[in-house]
C-alpha positions as CSV (number, residue, x, y, z in Angstrom):
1,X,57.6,46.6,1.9
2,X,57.4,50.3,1.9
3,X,54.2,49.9,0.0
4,X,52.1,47.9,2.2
5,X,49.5,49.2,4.2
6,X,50.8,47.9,7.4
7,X,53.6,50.5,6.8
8,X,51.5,53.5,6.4
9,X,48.8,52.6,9.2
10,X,52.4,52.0,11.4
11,X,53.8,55.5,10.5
12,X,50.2,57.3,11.0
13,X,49.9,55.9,14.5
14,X,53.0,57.6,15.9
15,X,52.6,61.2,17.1
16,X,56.3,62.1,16.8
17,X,57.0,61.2,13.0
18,X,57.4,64.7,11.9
19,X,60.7,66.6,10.9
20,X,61.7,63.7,9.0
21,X,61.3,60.4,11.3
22,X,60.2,57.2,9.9
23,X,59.2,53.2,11.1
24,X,62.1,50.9,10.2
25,X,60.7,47.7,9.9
26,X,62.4,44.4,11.1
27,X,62.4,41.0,9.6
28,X,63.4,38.3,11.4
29,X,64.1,34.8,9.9
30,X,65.0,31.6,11.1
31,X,65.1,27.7,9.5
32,X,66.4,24.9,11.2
33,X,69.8,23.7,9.1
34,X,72.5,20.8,9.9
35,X,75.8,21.7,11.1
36,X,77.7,18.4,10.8
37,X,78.3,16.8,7.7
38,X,80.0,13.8,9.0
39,X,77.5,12.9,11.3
40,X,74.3,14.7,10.5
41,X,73.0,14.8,14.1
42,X,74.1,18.2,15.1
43,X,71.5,21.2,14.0
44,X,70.9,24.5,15.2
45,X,68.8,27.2,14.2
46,X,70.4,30.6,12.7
47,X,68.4,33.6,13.3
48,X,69.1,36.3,11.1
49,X,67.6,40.3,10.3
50,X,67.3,42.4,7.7
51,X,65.5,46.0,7.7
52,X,62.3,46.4,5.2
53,X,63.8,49.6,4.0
54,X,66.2,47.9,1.7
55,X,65.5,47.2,-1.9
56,X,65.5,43.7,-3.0
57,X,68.3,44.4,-5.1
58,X,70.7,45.5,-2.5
59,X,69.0,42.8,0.4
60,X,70.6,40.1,-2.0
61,X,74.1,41.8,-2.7
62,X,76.5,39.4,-0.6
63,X,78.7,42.8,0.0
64,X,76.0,44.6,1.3
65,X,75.5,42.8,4.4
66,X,71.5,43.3,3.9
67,X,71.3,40.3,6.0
68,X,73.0,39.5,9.5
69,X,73.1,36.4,11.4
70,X,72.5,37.8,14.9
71,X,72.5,34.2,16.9
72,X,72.9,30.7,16.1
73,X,70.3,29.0,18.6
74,X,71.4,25.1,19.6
75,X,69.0,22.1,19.3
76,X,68.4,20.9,23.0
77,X,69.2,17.3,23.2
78,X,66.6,14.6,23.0
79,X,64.7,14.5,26.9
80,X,63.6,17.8,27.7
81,X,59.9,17.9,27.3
82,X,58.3,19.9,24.2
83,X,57.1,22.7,26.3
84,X,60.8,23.5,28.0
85,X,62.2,23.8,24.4
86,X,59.7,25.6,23.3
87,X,60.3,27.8,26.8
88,X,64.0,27.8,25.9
89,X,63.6,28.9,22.3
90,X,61.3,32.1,23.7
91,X,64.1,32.8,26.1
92,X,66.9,32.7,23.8
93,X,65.1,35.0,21.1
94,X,64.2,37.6,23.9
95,X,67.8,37.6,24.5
96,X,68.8,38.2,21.2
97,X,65.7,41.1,20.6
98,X,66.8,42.5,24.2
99,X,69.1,45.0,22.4
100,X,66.3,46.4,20.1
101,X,63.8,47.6,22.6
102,X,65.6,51.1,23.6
103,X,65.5,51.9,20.0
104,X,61.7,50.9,19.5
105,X,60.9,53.0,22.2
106,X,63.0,56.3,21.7
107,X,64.0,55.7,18.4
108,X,67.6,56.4,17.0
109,X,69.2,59.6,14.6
110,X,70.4,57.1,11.3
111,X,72.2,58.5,8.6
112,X,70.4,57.9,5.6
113,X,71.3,57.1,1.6
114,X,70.2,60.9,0.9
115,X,72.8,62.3,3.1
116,X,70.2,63.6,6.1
117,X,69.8,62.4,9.6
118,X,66.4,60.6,10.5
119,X,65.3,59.4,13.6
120,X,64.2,56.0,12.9
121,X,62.0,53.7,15.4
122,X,62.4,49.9,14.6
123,X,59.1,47.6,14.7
124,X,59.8,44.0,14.1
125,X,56.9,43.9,10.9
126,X,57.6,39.8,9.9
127,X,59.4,36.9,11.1
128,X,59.8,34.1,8.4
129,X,59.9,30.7,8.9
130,X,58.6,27.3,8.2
131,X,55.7,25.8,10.1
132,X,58.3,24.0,13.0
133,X,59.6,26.8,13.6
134,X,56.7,29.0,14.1
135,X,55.2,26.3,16.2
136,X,58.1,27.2,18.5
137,X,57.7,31.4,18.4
138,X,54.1,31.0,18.8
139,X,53.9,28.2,21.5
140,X,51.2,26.5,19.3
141,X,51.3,22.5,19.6
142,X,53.0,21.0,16.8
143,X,50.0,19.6,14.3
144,X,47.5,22.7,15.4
145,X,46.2,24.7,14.0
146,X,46.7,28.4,15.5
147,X,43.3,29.9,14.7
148,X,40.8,27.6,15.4
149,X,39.6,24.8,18.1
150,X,39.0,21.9,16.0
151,X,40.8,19.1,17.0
152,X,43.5,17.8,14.0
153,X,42.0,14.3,14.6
C-alpha cells in the first residue's frame, strides 16, 4: 500500500508531517458469514481492521494479530424495511469507528519497528467487501448501480 499514490498525495496534504509523522492507513473489511451450523439461519457480519503499514507477510501471520475483529454486527430479523437496516448498519459501524476519530484528528506518538516514536494520523484508505455489503455502507439500492442513472431494467 505504501506505494500507491493515494499514500503519497495523503501524506503531502498534511502540514504537520515533519519530524518524523506519517498517515497510517485503515482497512476495514466485512463479509456476511453463518453462525449456526445446526440451523443455518443465524448470520451476522464480522467487521475486522488491519493497518496498510504492514507487510503482507506479517498481515497473514496468525501470531501477529495483523488482523482484529473489532465487532460482530447481527442480521436484523426479517420485517424491518430495507432502508432501517441499512440505517442500522450505518449506525452500528459509526459506533464501532467512534473510537478512531481523536486519533485522525490529533494523531497519536506510536512506537515503531525501528525503535523511534512517530506520531501517526489514521485515515481509513479501503473498506473491502462484496457487493451486499457495500450496498449497505454506501446506502445504494441493492441492484444499482452507484455511478450512473440508468435504470437496471
Amino acid at each position: 500500500m505504501w506505494t500507491a499514490d493515494w499514500w503519497w498525495k495523503t501524506q503531502a496534504s498534511f502540514p504537520l508531517l515533519e519530524n518524523g509523522s506519517t498517515v497510517v492507513p485503515v482497512i476495514l473489511g466485512s463479509d456476511k458469514t453463518m453462525i449456526s451450523t445446526l440451523s443455518g439461519d443465524k448470520s451476522a457480519w464480522p467487521v475486522y481492521l488491519s493497518i496498510g503499514n504492514l507487510s503482507k507477510a506479517k498481515l497473514r501471520s496468525v501470531k501477529s494479530n495483523g488482523l482484529i475483529l473489532i465487532g460482530l454486527l447481527p442480521r436484523c430479523p426479517n420485517g424491518p424495511k430495507t432502508h432501517t437496516i441499512k440505517i442500522a448498519y450505518q449506525e452500528s459501524m459509526a459506533t464501532m469507528l467512534r473510537p478512531l476519530e481523536e486519533p485522525a484528528k490529533s494523531g497519536i506518538k506510536v512506537l515503531c519497528a525501528d525503535g523511534r516514536t512517530r506520531h501517526a494520523y489514521l485515515r481509513i484508505a479501503s473498506f473491502l467487501a462484496d457487493y451486499p455489503e457495500q450496498c449497505n455502507i454506501t446506502g445504494v439500492k441493492y441492484g444499482w448501480c452507484p455511478r450512473c442513472e440508468i435504470n437496471p431494467d
